[in-house]
C-alpha positions in Angstrom: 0.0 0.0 0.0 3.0 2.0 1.1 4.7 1.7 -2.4 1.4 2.5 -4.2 1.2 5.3 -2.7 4.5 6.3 -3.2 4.0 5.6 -7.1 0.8 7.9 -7.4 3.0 10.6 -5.8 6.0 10.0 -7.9 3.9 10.0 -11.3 1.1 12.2 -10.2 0.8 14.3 -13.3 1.6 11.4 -15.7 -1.6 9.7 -14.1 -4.0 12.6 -14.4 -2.6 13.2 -18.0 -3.2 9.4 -18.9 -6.8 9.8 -17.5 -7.7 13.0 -19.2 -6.6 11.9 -22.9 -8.2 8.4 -22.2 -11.5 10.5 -21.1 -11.2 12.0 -24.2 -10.6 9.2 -26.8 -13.5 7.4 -25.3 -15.5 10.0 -26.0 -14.4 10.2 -29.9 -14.6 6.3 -29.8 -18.1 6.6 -28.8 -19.3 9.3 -30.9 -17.7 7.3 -34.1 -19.2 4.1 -33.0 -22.8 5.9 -32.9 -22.9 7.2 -36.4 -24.9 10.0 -35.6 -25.3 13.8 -35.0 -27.1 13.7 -32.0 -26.4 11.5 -29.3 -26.9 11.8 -25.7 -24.7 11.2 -23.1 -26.4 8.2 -22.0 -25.8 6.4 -25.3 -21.9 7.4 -24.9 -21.4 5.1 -21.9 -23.3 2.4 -22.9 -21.6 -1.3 -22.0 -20.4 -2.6 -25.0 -18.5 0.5 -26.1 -17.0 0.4 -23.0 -15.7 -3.2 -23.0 -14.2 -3.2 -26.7 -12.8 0.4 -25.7 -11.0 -1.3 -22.3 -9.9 -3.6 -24.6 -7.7 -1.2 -26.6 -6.9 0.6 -23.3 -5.7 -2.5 -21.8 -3.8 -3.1 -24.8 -1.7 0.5 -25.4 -0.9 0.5 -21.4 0.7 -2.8 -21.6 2.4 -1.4 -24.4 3.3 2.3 -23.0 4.1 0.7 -19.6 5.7 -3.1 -20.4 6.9 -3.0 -23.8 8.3 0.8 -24.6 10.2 0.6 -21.0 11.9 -2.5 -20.9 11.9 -3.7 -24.9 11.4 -0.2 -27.0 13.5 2.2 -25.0 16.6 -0.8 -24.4 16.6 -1.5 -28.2 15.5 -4.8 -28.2 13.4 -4.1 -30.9 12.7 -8.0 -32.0 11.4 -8.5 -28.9 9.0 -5.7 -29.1 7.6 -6.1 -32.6 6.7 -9.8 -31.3 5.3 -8.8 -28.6 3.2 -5.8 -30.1 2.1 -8.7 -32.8 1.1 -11.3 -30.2 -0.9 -8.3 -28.2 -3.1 -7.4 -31.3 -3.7 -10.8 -32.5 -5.0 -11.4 -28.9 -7.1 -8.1 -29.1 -8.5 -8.7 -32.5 -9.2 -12.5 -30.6 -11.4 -11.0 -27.7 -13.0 -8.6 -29.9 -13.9 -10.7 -32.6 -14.8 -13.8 -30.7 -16.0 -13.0 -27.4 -17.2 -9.1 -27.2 -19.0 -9.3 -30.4 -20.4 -12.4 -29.7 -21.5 -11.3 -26.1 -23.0 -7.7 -27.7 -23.6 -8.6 -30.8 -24.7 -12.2 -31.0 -27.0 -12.5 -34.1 -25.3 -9.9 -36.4 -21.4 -8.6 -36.4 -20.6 -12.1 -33.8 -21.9 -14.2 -36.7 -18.7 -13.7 -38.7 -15.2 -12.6 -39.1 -14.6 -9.8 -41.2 -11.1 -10.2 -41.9 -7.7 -9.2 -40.5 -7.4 -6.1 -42.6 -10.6 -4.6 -41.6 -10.2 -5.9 -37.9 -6.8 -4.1 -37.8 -8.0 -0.8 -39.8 -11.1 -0.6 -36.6 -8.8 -1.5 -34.0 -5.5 0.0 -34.8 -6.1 4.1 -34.7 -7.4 3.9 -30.9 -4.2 2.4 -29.9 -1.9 4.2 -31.9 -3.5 7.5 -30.6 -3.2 6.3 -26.9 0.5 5.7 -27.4 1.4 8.4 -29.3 -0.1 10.4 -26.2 2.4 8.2 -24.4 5.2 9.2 -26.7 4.6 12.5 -26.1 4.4 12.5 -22.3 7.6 10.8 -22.7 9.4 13.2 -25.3 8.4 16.3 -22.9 10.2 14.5 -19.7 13.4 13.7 -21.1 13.4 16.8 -22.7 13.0 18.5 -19.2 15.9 16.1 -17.8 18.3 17.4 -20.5 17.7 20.8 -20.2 18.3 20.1 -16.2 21.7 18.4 -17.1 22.5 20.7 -19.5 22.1 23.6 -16.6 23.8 21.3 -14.0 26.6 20.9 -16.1 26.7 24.7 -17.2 27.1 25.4 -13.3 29.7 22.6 -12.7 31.9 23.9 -15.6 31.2 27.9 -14.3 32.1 26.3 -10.9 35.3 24.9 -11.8 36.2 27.7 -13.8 35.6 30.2 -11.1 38.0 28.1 -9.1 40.9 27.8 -11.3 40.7 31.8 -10.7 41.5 31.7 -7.5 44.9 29.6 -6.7 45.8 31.4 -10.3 45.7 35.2 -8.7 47.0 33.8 -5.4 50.0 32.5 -6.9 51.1 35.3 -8.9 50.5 37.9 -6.4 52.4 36.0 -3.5 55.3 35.8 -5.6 55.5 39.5 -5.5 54.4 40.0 -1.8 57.7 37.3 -1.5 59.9 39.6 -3.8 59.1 43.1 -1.4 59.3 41.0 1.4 62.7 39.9 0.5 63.8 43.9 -0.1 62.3 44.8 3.0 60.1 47.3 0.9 57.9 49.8 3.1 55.3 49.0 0.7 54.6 45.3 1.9 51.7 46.2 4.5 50.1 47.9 2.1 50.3 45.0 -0.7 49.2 43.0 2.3 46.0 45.0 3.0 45.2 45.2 -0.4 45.6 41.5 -1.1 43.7 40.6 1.5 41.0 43.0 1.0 41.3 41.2 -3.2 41.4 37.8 -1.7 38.4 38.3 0.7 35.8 39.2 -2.4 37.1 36.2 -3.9 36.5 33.8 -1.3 33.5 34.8 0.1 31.4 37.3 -2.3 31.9 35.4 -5.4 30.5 32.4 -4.4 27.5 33.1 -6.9 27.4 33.7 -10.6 26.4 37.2 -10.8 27.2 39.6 -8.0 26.4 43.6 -8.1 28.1 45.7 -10.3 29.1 48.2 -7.7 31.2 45.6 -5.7 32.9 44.2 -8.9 34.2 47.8 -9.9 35.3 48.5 -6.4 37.6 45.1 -6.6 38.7 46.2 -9.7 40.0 48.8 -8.5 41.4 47.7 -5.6 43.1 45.0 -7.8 44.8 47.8 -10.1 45.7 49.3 -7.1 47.6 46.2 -5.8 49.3 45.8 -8.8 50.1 49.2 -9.7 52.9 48.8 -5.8 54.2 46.9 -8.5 55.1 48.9 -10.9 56.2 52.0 -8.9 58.4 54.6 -11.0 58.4 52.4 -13.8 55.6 53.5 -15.9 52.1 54.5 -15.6 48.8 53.5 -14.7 45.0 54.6 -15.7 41.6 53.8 -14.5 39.0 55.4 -15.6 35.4 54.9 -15.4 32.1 56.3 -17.2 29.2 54.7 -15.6 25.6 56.4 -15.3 23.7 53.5 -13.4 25.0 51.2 -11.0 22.1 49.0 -11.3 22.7 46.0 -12.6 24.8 42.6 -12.2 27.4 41.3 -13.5 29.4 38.2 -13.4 32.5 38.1 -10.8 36.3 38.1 -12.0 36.1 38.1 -15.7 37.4 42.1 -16.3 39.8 41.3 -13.5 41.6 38.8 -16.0 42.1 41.1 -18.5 43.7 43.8 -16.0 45.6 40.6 -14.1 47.1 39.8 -18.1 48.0 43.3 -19.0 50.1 43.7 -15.6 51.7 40.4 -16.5 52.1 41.6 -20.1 54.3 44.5 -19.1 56.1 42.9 -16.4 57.2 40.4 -18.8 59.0 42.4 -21.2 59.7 45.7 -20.0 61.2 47.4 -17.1 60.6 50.9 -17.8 58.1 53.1 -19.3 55.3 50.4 -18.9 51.7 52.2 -19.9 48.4 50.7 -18.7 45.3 52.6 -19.6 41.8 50.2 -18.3 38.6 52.6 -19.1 35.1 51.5 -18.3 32.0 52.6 -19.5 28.3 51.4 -18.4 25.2 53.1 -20.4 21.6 53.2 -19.1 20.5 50.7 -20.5 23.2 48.2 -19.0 25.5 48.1 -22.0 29.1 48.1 -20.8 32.4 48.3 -22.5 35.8 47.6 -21.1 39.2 48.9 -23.0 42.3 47.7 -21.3 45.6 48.7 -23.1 49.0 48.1 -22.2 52.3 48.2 -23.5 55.2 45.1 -24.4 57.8 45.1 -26.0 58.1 42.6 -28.6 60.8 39.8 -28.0 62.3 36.8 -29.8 60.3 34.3 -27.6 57.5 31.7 -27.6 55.7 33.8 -25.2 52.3 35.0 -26.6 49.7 37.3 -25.0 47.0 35.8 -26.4 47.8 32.7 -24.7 46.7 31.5 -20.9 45.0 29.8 -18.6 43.3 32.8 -17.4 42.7 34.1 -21.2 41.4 30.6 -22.0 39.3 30.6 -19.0 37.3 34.0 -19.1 36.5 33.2 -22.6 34.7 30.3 -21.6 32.5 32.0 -18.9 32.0 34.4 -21.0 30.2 32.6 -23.5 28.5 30.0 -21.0 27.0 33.7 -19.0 26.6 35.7 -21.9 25.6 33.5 -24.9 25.3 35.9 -27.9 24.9 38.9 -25.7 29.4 39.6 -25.4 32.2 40.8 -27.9 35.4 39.8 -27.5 38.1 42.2 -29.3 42.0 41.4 -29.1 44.4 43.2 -30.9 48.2 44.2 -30.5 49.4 47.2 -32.6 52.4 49.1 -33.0 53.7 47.8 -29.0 50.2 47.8 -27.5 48.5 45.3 -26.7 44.6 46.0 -26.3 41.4 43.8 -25.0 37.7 45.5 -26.3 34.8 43.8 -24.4 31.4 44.9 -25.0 28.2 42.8 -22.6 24.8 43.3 -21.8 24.2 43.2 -18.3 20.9 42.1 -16.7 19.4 44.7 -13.9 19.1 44.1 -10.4 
């Protein structure tokens, strides 16, 4: 009783939509059995319409519950032609030899009127009721795809989001290591900074999408920390043109960019290094991001193009913001430049 119940729970809308078509074929059953305009709802339910209509009924659940599940759906198809032939043979039996000889004794039960025209009467029902099945089917594995598909989408934006972090702690304690080294006065401050970096990495960017406002402040606070870097070597730009706050955006992607062009620089040059990152946000939620820098080309298999991190923001990018991103790259005359345009969603 216990599992019964737990069954009707389990396939609670499968079961009303099974009874609701099968409501509904009896009814055209009966109204094509009648032959006639006008027929009350008396003459619908009469018994012998509804014994050869169980019959059918009988028949396409044994099919849509026994033979699709455990013959159709695991490709033994042999199996379940055979036993879809031995189940309308059986049906044409009962309706040809004992329903119309029970209902119809002394006129249709006198004869046989052949297989053809047997099958022509009795297939259609049974086709219809399976199709329903098919259907009901189709719709439910549909629905179990798309929840994979988004399950998988979040386990790949997951581990993404995590190769971020060890990446950007790596880097930057290899310089808090070199200024600790030199005793630089600047160390607390690369300390407080990092932490402050760190902090909205571990703990506020534990969702996809997190407010703009707190993005832009750790994007700043990022340049910040890596400008220490840089000192007296070069110079460093942030500006911003933003005329609504209001919206979301996803965490640590435009931090990549300005992680790369610090790298960029530090790479190949030790003097007159030039980062320009400008920011722009429209009303309507459009933002662009320009971040430039400056390298200095050298004999070497090192490309700027190429990375981990490069490789990685590309792919949130277009798992986040499918057909709503552009993605420029460019390096001309010494300057390496990254153009992204996104439409962000509001609050």
């Amino acid at each position: 009783m216990q599992k019964l119940s737990s069954f009707i729970r389990k396939h609670y809308s499968e079961i009303i939509f099974q009874f609701t078509t099968s409501i509904v074929l009896f009814l055209f059953f009966s109204f094509q059995q009648e032959g006639t305009e006008h027929v009350s709802l008396l003459a619908l339910a009469e018994p012998y319409k509804l014994a050869f209509y169980s019959n059918y009924l009988i028949a396409a659940q044994l099919i849509n519950y026994v033979f699709l599940p455990h013959l159709f759906y695991k490709n033994k198809n042999f199996q379940f032609l055979v036993s879809i032939t031995i189940l309308i043979t059986i049906v044409i039996l009962i309706d040809e030899y004992i329903l119309e000889k029970i209902y119809f004794p002394e006129t249709r039960g006198t004869y046989f009127p052949g297989v053809l025209f047997t099958l022509i009467e009795t297939l259609p029902i049974i086709i219809v009721m399976i199709s329903f099945k098919f259907a009901w089917d189709f719709n439910k594995k549909q629905t179990e795809i798309e929840k994979l598909k988004s399950l998988v989408k979040e386990n790949e934006l997951q581990f993404l989001k995590s190769q971020i972090n060890p990446h950007f702690l790596f880097n930057n304690l290899n310089n808090l290591y070199s200024y600790a080294i030199e005793n630089s006065p600047k160390t607390p401050s690369i300390i407080l900074e990092l932490s402050s970096v760190l902090r909205y990495m571990l703990y506020d960017c534990k969702e996809n999408i997190v407010l703009l406002s707190k993005e832009i402040e750790q994007l700043k606070n990022y340049t910040t920390l890596n400008e220490l870097r840089i000192e007296h070597h070069g110079n460093v730009q942030f500006t911003e043109n933003i005329t609504n706050f209001n919206f979301k955006i996803a965490p640590l992607i435009l931090m990549v960019f300005i992680e790369n062009a610090f790298k960029h620089c530090t790479n190949t040059q030790s003097e007159n290094i030039v980062i320009a990152i400008h920011l722009s946000i429209k009303e309507d939620g459009l933002l662009t991001f320009i971040c430039k820098n400056s390298f200095f080309p050298i004999e070497t298999t090192y490309n700027p193009a190429k990375g981990i991190g490069l490789e990685n923001v590309k792919k949130r990018l277009a798992l986040l913001y499918p057909k709503t991103h552009k993605l420029f790259i460019s390096s001309i005359d010494n300057m390496y430049e990254v153009k992204l345009t996104m439409q962000l969603k509001p609050i």
